[in-house]
N, C-alpha and C positions, 0 to 999 in steps of 0.2 A: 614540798615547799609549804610554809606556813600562811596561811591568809592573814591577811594585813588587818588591825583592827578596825571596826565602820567609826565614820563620822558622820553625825546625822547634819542633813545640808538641805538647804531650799535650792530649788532650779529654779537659775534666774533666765539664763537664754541657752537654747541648743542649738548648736551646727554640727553637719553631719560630722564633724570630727571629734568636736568638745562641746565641754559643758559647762557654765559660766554658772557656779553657785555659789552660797553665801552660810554661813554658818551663824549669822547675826550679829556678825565680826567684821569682817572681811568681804570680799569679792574675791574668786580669782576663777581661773581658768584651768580646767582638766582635762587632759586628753580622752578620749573615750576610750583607746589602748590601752590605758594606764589603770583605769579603776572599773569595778566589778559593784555589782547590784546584785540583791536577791530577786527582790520584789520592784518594782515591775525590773524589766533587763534594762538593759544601755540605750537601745534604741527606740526604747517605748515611754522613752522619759520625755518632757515636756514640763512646760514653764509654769512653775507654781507650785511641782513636785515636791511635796517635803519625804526625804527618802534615805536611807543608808548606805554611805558610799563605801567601797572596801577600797582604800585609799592605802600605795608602798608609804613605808614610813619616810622617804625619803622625800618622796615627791608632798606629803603633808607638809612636812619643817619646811620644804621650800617654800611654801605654798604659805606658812603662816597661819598651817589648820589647828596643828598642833602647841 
């Protein structure tokens, strides 16, 4: 399976499920399921994070990343 291209996003607020970031655009909300990190992981992210999401193409067009 091909990895999804990153979009680089700020972290606005995290719950243990999602992750509420912003691209200087937008707001929206991402599942932690759904999107992959290099650097730091999923669960080591925190608010203010500017970082690279691996975001499905599908869930970005929803999302209004892309």
């Amino acid at each position: 399976m091909e990895r999804p291209d990153g979009i680089w996003v700020e972290i606005v607020a995290v719950t243990d499920r999602a992750l509420l970031v912003t691209d200087g655009n937008r707001e929206c909300w991402l599942p932690k399921s759904k999107v992959d990190s290099d650097r730091p992981a999923i669960d080591d992210l925190k608010k203010g994070d500017e970082v690279e999401l691996f975001v499905p193409q599908w869930l970005a067009e929803k999302e209004g990343l892309v």
